[in-house]
N, C-alpha and C positions, 0 to 999 in steps of 0.2 A: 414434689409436695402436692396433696391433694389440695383442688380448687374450695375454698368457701361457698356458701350461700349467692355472696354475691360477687365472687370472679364468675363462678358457673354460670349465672344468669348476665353478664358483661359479656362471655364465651360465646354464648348461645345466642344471642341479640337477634330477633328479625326482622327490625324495623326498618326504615329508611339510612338514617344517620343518627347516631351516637355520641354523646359526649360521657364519659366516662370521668368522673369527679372521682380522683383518688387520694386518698390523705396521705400524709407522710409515714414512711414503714408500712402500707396496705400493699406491697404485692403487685405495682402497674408493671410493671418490665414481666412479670410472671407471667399476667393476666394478657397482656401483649400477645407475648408469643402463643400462648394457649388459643389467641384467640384466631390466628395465622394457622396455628395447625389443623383445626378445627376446621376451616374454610375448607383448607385444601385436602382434609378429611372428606369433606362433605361433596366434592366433586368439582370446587371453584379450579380452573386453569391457573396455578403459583405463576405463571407471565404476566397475569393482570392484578394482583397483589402487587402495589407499592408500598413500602413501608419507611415513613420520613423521620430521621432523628433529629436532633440537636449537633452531634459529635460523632466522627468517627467512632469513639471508642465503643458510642453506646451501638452503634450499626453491628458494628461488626461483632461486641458480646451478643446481642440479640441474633442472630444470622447463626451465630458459632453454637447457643442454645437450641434456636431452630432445629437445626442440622440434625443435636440428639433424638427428634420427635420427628421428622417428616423426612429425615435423609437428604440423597441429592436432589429433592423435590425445592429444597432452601435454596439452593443458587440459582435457581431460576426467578425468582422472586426479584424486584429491583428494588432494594433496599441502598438508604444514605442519607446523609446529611439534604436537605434544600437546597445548599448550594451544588452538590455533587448531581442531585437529580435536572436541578435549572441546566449547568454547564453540559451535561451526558444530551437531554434534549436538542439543546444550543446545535451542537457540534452536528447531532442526526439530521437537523433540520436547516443548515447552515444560510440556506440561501434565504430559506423565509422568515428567518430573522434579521437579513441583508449582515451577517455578521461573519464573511469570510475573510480568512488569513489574520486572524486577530491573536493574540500575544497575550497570555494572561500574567499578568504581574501580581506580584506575593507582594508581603508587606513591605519587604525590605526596599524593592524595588518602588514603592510606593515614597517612604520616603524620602531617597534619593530624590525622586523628580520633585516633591514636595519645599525639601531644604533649596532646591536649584531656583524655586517660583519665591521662595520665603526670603531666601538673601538679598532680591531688590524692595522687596516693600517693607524691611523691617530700617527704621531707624538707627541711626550712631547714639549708641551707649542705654538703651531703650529696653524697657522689660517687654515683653512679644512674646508671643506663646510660641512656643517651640512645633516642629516639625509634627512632632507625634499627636502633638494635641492637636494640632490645625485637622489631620486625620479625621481622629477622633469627633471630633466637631461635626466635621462633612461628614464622614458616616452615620454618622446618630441623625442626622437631619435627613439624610435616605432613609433608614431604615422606618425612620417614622413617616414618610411621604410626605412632607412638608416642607416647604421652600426652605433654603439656609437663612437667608433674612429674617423669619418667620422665628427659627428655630434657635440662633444668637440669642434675639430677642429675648426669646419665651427661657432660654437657658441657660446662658453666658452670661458675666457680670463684666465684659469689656465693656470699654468705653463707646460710646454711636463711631469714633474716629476712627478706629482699629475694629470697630465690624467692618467697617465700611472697606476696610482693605482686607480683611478676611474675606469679603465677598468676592474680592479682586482677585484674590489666591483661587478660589474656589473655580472663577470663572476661568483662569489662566490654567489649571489643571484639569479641566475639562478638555480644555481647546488642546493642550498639549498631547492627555492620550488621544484624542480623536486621529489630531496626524501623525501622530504615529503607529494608531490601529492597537492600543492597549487596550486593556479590558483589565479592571481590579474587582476584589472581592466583592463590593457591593450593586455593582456596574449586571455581576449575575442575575443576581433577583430581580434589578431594577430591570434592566429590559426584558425578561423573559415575562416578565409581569403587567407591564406596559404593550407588548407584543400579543399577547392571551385575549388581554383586553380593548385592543385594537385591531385585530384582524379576528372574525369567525373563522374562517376556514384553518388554520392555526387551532384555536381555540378547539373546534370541534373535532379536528385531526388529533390532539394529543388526548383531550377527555377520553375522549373514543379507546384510547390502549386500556383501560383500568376500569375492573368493578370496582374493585374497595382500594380505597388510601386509608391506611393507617398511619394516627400523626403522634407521636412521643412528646411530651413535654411541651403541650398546648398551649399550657399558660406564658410561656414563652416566645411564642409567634410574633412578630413584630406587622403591622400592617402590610408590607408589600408580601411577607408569606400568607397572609389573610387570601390577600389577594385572588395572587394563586392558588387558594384551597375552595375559595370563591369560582373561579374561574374555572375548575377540573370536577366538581362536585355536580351530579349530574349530566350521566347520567352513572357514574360513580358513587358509589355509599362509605360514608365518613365514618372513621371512628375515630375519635379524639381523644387521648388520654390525658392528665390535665389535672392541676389542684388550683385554683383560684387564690386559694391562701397562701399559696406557695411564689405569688407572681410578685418579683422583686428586684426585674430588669427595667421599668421604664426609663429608667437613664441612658441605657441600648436602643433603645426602638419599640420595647416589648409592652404589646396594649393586652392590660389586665381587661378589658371587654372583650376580648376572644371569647374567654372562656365564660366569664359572667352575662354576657349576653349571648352566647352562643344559639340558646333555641330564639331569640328574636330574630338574631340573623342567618337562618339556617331553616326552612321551612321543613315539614314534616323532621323535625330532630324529634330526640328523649333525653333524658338527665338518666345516668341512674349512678350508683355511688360507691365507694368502697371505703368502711369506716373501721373493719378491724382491722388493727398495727397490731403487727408482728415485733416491731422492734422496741419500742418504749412499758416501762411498767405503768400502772393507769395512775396513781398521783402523779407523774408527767405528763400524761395527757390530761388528766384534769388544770393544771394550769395551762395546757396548752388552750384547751376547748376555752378555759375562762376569757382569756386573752381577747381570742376571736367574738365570744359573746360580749365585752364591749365596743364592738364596732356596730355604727349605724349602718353599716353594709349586711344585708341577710347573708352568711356563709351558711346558715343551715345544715352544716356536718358538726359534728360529736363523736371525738376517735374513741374507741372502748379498745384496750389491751387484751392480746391473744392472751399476752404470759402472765397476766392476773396484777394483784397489788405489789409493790415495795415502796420505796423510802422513798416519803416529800421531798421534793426541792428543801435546798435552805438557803438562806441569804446570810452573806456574810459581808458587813461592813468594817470600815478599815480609814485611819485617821489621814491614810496620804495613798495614792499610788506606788508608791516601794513595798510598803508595808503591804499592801494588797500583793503586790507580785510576789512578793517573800513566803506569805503563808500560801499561794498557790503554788510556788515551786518545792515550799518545807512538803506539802500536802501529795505530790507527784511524785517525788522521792521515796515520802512515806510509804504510800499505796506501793511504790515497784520493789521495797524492801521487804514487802509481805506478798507477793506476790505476782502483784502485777505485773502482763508489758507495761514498756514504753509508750506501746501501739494502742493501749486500752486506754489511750488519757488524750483527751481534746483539748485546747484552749479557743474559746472562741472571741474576737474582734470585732469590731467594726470598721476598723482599719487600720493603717500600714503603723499612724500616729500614736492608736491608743495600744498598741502593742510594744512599743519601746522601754517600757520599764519589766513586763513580763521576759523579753528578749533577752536583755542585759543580765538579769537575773537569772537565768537559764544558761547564756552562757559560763558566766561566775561560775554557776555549781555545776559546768560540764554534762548537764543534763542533752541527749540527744534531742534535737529538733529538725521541724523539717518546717516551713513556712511559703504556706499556698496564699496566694492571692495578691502580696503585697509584697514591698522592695524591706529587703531587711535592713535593719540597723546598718549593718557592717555594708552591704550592699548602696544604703544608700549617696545619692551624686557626691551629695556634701559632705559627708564623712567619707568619701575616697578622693576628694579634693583636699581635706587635712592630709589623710593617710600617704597625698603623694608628695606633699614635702616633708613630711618625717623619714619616708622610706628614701628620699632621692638623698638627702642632707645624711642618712645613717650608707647608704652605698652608692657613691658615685656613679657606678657604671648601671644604674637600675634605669634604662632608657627609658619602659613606660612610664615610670612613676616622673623623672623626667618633663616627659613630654605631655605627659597630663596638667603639672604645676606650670611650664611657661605655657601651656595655650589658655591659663585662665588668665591672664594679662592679655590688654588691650594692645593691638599692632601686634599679635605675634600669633601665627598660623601653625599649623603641624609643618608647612615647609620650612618655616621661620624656626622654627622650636628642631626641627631637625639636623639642620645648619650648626644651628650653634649646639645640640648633644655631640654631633661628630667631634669637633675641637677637642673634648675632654673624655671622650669615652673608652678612649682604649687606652687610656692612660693609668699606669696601675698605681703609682705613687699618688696616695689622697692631696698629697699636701700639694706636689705637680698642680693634680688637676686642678685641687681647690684655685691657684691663682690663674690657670689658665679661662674656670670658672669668673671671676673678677674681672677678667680680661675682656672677656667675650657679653661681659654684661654690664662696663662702665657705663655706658649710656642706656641706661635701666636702673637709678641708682636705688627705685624703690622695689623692683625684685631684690637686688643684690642684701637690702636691708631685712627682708624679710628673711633670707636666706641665712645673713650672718646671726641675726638675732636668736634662731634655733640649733646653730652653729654652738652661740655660746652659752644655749641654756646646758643647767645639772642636767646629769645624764640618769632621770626622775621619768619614770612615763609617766604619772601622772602632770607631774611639773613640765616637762614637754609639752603632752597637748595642750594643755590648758593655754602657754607660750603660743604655739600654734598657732589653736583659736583665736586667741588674742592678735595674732599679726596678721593672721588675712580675713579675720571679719568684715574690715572695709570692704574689703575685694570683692569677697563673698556674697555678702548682702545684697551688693548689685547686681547678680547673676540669679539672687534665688528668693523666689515669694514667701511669706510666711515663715521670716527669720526666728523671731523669735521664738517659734516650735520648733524649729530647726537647733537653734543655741541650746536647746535641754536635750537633746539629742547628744552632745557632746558632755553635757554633763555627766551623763549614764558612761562614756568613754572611757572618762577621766575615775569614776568610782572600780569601773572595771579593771583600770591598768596598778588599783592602788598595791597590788599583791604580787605584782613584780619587779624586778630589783635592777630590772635594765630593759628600754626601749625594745632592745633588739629580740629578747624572749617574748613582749609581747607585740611584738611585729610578725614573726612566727606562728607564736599562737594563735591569733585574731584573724591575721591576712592572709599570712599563705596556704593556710586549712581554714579558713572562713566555713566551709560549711561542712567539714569532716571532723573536726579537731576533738571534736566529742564521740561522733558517734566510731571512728576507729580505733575505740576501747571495747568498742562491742560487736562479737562477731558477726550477728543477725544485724546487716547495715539493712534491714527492714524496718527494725523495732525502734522507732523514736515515736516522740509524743510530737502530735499536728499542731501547730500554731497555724489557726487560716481565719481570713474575715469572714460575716457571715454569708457576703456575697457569693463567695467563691464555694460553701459548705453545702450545700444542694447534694443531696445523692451519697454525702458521707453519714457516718456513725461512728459512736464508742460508748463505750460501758461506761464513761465516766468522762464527763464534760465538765466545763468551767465557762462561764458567760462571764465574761469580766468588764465593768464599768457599765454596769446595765442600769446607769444614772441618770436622772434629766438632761438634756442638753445632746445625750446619746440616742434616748429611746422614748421619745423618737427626736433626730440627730437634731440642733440648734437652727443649722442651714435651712431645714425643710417648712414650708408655710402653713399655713390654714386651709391649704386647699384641700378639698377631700379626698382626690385621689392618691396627691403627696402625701396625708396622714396615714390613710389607709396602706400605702404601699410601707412605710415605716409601722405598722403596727405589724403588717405580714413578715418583716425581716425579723422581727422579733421570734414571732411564731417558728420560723424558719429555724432559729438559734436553738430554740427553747425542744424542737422535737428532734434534734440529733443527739440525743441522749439514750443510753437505753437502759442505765440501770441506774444511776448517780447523775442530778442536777446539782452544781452551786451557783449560787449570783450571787457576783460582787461586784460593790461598789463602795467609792470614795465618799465615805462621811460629809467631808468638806464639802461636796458638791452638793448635797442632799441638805446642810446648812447652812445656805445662801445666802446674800443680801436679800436685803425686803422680803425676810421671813415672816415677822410681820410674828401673830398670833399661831398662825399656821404651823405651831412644833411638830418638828419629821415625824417624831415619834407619837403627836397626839392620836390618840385611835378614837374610831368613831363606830361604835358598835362593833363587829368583829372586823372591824377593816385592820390591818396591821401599819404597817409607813404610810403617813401621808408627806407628802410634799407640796413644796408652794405652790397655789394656786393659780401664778401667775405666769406657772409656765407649765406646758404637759406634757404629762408622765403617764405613760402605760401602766407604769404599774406602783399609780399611787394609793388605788384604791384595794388590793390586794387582800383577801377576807384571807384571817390566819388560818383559818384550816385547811388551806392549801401549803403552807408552809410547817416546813420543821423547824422549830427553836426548841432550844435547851429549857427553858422552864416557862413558864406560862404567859400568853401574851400578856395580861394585864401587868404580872408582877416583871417581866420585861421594861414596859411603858415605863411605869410605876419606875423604875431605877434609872431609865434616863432621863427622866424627868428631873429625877433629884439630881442627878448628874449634872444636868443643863444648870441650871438654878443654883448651883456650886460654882463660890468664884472659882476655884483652883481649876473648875472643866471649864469655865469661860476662858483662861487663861490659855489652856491646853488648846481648846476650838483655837485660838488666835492664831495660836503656832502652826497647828495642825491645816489654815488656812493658806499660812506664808508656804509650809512644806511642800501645800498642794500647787500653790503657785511656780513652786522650782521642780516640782515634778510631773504636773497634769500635763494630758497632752488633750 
């Protein structure tokens, strides 16, 4: 593809250092490698070309691009992730990093030693954050270079008592890889970037390999990669590629002032910009651009479409979350009946939570999916802790399912829980086993009751889990936060199972094909439609998206403060959502939520000059102030307004709102 205006002038650069501001759908991966070839066109030695990704995937698509344009001139070139170039140096330089015979540990191996540190500090019977989060934790507090104490504080909602022992963990998994010479994922960056900056002769030895670093996905850098691009730049020339609007990791480590302060921090830089999208029609981009133009943050970019005009956005509202997922799965059906893929339809999230009614709904109608980002319904903890005393009570000899249900009882270990599966497992008479069952668990009389209780429910899947549910909620609840988002999670179960006439068909269908059971009706196991949050949606596309629950409370999310960087970073996820589209926007959202308590004067639908939805004023909404002309509606804004109005003001819709409140309360997530 021939370069624009302004890739060619990106290409050609000959200034010092570079930040290359590129919108979403402009072409940076294109304008990347064009600008690699270009170098090594021009006479640079491809040994001192570095070129830093994010992700393997993207190194190695870029390299594999390369290749078509400079030949074996591309393997020469050291291209990879931050952490692949930190650890390749590490290893070269072994001694003057004092870092011989060291052990890199993966994550697995991470939390192994983690749970080993976590099982004396955690309490008898005590909610503790789990293994994976204590992780989590510690790395995001590296990643942003900030003490852990500092970082709990500023981010964690624990208690002062249970920091205070997270800090214990913290300190205790330090000490432990030290003697035993590990080194983890984060352990890379940190000392190589610590090392840079505390030894010159280090520092000036590695600068020294490299005229140009090229760095992929700018806006994503976390401080200690700063660092290091701090540290290597000079007498190396920078080229940054990078959308500011796009930066929507701070909960990683990733400082949106890389890129926005970039020429402050970075003396003789340039800006320059890439604003035509190739992938979006411009009524997309227009409410994209709007979006950003209400931020007190200057973005000063304005995407214009390569492929000209098509169809506004439209907003569609909806009296509950069911009723929203129904007409978004009646709508994905529709489209692949006329023609569409599967492939051609997006749904987008905000997370794992507000995806549960879309999910369930999807499955019902056997539509294919695939779900990036987040734990699925059927996947998630809690709904395979139901699933493993239905399955263990419908087959005795189902060990994991088994061994899953006795390890959620307190005093009983996987050694414990494997003891007592032996007794009964190879016993082929149910009724046998059942009493050797009894036997083996008299002194447990409140597994055993749980167990008989779904023993002797109808043999009803719905009527089952519900049973289920009902008998180890107690259990449950004290294993898991945020119950009762959890309990509407099984409601969707129980709506799912209403269409089958026996447990065991939908134990089959749900469990043993969890994540095939649709799409191996269709022979292209490519073509299903994406469920992904918008976190995870970075670098994807389709012809036809779905932004669903793009309500107050969501956008930007209830959690998030006044702070201006947290605002601002919630207004960019938005934007992020809003330009993975490239031919068809819709936004939905729950009525319910849009008519709130302490609505006050403030009617969703009062418009105020050409503004379209306003929302209460007491809480904010990206997109309350939304001028109809960015939007598609069926008949006129005013005569719109005009009929909810009446609507509202109608006992029979007051009546309806009421319901339509309760609904949302058994369905919202």
């Amino acid at each position: 593809m021939a370069l624009n205006k302004q890739q060619q002038a990106a290409v050609n650069f000959n200034g010092e250092h570079l930040l290359l501001l590129a919108g979403a759908g402009t072409g940076k991966t294109h304008t990347i490698i064009e600008r690699i070839a270009h170098l090594i066109k021009s006479g640079v030695d491809p040994q001192r070309i570095l070129m830093l990704t994010f992700t393997r995937r993207a190194a190695k698509e870029m390299s594999d691009r390369l290749y078509s344009l400079v030949g074996d001139n591309a393997k020469l070139i050291t291209s990879g992730t931050f952490h692949y170039f930190c650890l390749l140096l590490m290893r070269r330089y072994a001694t003057m990093f004092e870092l011989q015979n060291v052990t890199i540990i993966d994550r697995d191996d991470q939390l192994q030693l983690m749970k080993m540190i976590r099982a004396d500090k955690r309490k008898k019977n005590e909610k503790f954050p789990k293994a994976s989060e204590l992780l989590s934790l510690f790395s995001y507090s590296r990643s942003k270079n900030i003490p852990p104490e500092e970082y709990l504080t500023k981010y964690s909602s624990h208690s002062d008592e249970i920091q205070k022992r997270l800090l214990q963990i913290f300190d205790e998994y330090n000490q432990k890889k030290q003697q035993n010479r590990y080194l983890d994922y984060d352990d890379i960056l940190f000392y190589f970037a610590k090392a840079l900056h505390h030894s010159a002769v280090l520092r000036n030895k590695i600068s020294s390999l490299y005229d140009y670093i090229l760095v992929d996905e700018m806006q994503d850098t976390n401080p200690l990669q700063w660092m290091i691009l701090e540290a290597l730049h000079d007498p190396a020339k920078l080229f940054c590629v990078g959308d500011d609007a796009q930066s929507i990791y701070a909960f990683r480590g990733a400082d949106f002032h890389n890129v926005h302060s970039f020429t402050k921090r970075i003396a003789n830089s340039e800006i320059l910009k890439l604003t035509e999208n190739y992938r979006s029609t411009q009524e997309i981009l227009d409410l994209a651009n709007w979006i950003l133009d209400q931020s007190p943050l200057n973005y000063d970019k304005h995407l214009s479409a390569f492929r000209g005009i098509g169809v506004k956005p439209e907003f569609k509202d909806f009296p509950n979350d069911y009723e929203e997922a129904g007409w978004v799965v009646r709508d994905i059906i529709n489209k692949h009946s006329n023609g569409n893929k599967w492939s051609d339809q997006m749904i987008l999230v905000r997370s794992a939570y507000t995806a549960r009614a879309i999910e369930g709904k999807l499955i019902e109608r056997s539509v294919p999916y695939k779900f990036i980002g987040g734990t699925g319904l059927l996947q998630s903890s809690h709904v395979k802790d139901i699933f493993a005393l239905i399955k263990a009570v419908a087959n005795h000899q189902d060990v994991l399912s088994w061994s899953r249900f006795l390890c959620l009882w307190p005093k009983i270990g996987e050694k414990t829980a494997f003891n007592h599966i032996q007794k009964f497992i190879n016993i082929h008479d149910p009724i046998k086993a059942n009493e050797i069952i009894c036997s083996t668990l008299k002194n447990r009389p409140e597994i055993l009751a749980v167990i008989k209780r779904i023993q002797n429910s109808q043999n009803i899947p719905s009527l089952i889990i519900t049973e289920t549910v009902n008998a180890m909620s107690e259990l449950l609840e004290q294993k898991y936060d945020r119950w009762e988002t959890r309990l509407k999670d099984f409601k969707i179960l129980v709506t799912l199972s209403e269409k089958y006439k026996s447990i065991h068909n939908f134990i089959e269908t749900y469990t043993l094909e969890t994540v095939s059971n649709s799409e191996a009706e269709h022979e292209d196991e490519n073509d299903f439609v994406t469920l992904i949050t918008v976190h995870s949606a970075k670098g994807t596309e389709a012809k036809v998206c779905y932004l669903i629950k793009a309500e107050p409370g969501i956008y930007p999310h209830s959690r998030s403060t006044e702070n201006t960087d947290e605002m601002e970073e919630e207004r960019r996820i938005l934007y992020v959502a809003v330009t993975r589209a490239k031919d068809l926007l819709y936004i939905t959202r729950n009525k319910a939520k849009l008519f709130n308590n302490n609505f006050g004067n403030s009617f969703f639908a009062r418009h105020n000059n050409n503004n379209f939805y306003n929302t209460p004023q007491e809480q904010p909404y990206f997109l309350r102030d939304i001028p109809a002309s960015l939007i598609k509606s069926e008949s006129s804004v005013a005569e719109k307004i005009e009929n909810l109005e009446d609507n509202y003001n109608n006992s029979n819709y007051q009546n309806f709102r009421k319901k339509s409140i309760i609904i949302d309360d058994d369905w919202g997530f």
